[in-house]
VEXKENU-537007 format. One record per residue: z, y, x of N, C-alpha, C in turn. Coordinates in steps of 0.001 Angstrom, whole numbers, padded with zeros to 6 digits, always signed. Layout:
ZYXZYXZYX ...
***
This chain:
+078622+255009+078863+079715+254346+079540+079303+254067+080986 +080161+254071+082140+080195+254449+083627+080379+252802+083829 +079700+252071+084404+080208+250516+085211+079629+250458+086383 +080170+249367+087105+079236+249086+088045+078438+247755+087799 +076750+248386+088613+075597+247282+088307+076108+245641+088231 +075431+245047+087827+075505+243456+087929+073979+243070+088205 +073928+241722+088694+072525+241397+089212+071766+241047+088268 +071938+241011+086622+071585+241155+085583+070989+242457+085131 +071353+243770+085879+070997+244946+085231+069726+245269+086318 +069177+244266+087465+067768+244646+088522+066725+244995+087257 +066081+244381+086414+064859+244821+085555+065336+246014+085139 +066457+246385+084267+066601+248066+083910+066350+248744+085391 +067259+249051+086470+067258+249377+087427+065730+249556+087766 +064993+249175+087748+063466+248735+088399+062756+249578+086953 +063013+249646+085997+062245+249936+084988+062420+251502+084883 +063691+252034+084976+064144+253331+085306+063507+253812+086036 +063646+253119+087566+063336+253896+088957+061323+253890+088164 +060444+253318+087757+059244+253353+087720+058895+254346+086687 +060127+254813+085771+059731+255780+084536+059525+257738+085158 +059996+257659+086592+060632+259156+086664+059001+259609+086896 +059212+261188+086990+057567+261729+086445+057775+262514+088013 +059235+262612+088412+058953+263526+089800+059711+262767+090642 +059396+263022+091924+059989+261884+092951+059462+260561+092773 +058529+260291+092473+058036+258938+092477+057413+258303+093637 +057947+256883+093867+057344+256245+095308+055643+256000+095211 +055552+257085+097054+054015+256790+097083+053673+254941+096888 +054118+254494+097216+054055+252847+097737+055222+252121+097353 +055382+251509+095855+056219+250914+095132+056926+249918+096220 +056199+249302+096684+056597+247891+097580+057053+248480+098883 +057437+249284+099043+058713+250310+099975+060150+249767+099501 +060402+249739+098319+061673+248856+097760+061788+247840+096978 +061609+246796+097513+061389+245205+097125+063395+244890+096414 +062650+243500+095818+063735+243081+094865+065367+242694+095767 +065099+242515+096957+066049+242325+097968+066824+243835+098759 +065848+244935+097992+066879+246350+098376+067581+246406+096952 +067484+246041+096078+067811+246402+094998+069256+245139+094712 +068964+244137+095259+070242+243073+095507+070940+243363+096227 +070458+243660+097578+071916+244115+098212+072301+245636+098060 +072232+246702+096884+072946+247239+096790+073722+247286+095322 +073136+245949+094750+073962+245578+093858+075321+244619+093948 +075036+244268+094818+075947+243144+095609+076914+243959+096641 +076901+245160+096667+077977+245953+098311+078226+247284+097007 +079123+247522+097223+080023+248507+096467+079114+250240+096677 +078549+250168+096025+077857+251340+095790+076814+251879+094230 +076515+250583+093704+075815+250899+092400+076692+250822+091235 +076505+252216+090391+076645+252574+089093+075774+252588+088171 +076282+252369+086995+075096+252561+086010+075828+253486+084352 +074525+253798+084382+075404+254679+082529+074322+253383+081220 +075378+253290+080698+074773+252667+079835+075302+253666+078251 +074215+253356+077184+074379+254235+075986+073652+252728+074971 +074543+252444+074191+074394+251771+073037+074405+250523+073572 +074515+249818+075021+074203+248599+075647+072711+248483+076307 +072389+249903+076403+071036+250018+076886+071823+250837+078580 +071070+250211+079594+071092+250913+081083+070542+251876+081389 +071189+253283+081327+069919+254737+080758+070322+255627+082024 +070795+255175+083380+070635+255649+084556+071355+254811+085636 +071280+255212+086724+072148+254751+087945+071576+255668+089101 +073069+255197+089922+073249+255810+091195+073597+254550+092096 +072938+254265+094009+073213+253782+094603+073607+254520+095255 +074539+254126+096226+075009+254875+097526+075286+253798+098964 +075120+254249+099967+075173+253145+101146+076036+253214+102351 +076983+252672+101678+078341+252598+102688+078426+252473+104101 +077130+252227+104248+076856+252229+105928+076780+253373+106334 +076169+254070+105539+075433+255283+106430+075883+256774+105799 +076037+256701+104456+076610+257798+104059+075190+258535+102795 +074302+257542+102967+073301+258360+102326+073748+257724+100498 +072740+258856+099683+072982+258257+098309+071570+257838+098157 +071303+256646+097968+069771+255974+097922+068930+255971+097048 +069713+256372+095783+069227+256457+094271+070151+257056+093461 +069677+257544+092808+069667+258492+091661+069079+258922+090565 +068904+257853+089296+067827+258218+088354+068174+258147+087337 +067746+259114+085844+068160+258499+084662+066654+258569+083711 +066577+257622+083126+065884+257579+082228+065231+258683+081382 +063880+259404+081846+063665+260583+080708+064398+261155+080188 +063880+260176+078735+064659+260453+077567+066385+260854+077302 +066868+260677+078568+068548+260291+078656+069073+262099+079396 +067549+262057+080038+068187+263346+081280+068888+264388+079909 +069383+265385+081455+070100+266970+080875+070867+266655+079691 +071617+265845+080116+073091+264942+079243+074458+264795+080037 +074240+265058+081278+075397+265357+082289+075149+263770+082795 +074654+262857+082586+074477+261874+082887+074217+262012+084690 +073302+262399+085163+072892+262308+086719+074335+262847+087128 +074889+264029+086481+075991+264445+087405+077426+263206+087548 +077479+262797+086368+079065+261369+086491+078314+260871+087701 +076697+260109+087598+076367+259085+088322+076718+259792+089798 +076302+260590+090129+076059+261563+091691+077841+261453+091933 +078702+261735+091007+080087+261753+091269+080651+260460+091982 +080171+259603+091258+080767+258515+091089+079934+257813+092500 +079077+258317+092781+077918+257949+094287+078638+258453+095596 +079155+259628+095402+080137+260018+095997+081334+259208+096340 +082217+259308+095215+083261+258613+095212+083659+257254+096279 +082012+256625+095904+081972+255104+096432+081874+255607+098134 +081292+256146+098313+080700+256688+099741+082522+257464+100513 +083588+258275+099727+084082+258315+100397+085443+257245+100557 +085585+256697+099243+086285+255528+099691+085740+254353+100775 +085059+254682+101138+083895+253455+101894+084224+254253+103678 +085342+255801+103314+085526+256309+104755+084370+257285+105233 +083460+257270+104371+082229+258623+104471+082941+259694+104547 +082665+260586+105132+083219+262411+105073+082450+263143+104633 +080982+262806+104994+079699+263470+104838+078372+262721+104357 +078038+263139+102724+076851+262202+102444+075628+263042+102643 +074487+261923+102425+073210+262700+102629+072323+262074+101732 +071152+262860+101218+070079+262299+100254+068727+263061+100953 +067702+262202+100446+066668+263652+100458+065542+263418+098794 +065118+264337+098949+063886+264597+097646+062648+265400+097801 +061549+265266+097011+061026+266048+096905+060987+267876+096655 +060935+268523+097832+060492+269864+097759+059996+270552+096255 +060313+271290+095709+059971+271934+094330+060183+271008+093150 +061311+270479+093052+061068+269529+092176+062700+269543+091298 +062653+269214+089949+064406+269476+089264+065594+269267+089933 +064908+268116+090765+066298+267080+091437+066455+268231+092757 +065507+268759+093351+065948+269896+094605+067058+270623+093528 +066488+271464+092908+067149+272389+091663+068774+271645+091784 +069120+270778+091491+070086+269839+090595+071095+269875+091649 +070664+269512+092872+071232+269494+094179+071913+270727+094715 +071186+271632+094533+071435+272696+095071+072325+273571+094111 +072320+273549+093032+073239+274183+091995+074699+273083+092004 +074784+271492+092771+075523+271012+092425+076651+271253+094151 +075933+272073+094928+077052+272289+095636+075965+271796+097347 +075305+270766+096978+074441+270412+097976+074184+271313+099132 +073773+271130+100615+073501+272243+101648+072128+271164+101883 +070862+272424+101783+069383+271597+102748+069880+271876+103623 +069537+270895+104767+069537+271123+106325+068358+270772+107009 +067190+270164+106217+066343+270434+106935+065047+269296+106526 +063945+268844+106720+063462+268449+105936+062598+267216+107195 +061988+266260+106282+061830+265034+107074+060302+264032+106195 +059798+263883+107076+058216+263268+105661+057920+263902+104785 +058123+265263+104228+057721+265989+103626+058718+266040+102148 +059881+265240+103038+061206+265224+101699+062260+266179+102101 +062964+267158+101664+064263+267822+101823+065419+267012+102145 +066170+267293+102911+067154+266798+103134+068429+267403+102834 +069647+266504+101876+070668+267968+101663+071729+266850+101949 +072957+267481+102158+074038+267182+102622+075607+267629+101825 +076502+267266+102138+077625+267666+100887+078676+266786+102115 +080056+267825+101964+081101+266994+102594+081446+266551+101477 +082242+265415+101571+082957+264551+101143+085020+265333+101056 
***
C-alpha cells in the first residue's frame, strides 16, 4: 500500500536506507535525523508498506527538482515496488511545478540499470555518482 511518510515512519526510513548492499553512504552522518524530518514534513515522501511493515520509500525535493531517495528493502525489491515509489516521486515533483527531475547513483550498479531502462537520460556525472535526468 502507497501513503505518505509520517514522522513516526523516521526509524523504518533510517533502517531501510542502512539495509541497501549498493549505493550505500560513504559517511552515514551526511544525512542526520533533521534531513529526514524535513522531508517528511514538505510534500515529497512516500512509502510502500506490506502487512503494516514500511518495505520502501521515495523522497523528492520540491525545491530543486531532485529525487533524494529511493530505497526498498532487500527482501521487498524486483516487486515493482521502486517503480510506484519513483512514480509517485515524480508526481510530487511535478505538481510542486518541476518540469525536469534529477537523481544521481552509483556507476555500475542495479539502480543505474533501473534508471536507464525506466526512461532516465545520464547527462553526466559528478563525485564519482551518475547523474540522470527525466522530463516531467
Amino acid at each position: 500500500m502507497l501513503r505518505k511518510a509520517a514522522l513516526t515512519d523516521l526509524r523504518a526510513l533510517k533502517a531501510i536506507r542502512a539495509l541497501v548492499v549498493e549505493n550505500m553512504l560513504s559517511d552515514p552522518t551526511k544525512i542526520t535525523d533533521a534531513d529526514y524530518v524535513w522531508y517528511v514534513a514538505n510534500p515529497g515522501v512516500a512509502v510502500w508498506e506490506e502487512d503494516g511493515e514500511v518495505v520502501g520509500f521515495s523522497a523528492a525535493d520540491p525545491r530543486n527538482g531532485n529525487i533524494w531517495a529511493l530505497f526498498v528493502a532487500p527482501r521487498f525489491e524486483r516487486n515493482g515496488i521502486g517503480s510506484i515509489l519513483l512514480a509517485e516521486a515524480c508526481a510530487c515533483l511535478k505538481s510542486a511545478g518541476i518540469g525536469r527531475a534529477w537523481l544521481t547513483t552509483d556507476p555500475n550498479t542495479r539502480a543505474e540499470k533501473f534508471y536507464r531502462a525506466a526512461g532516465w537520460e545520464h547527462v553526466g556525472e559528478k563525485d564519482r555518482e551518475l547523474r540522470f535526468e527525466r522530463s516531467l
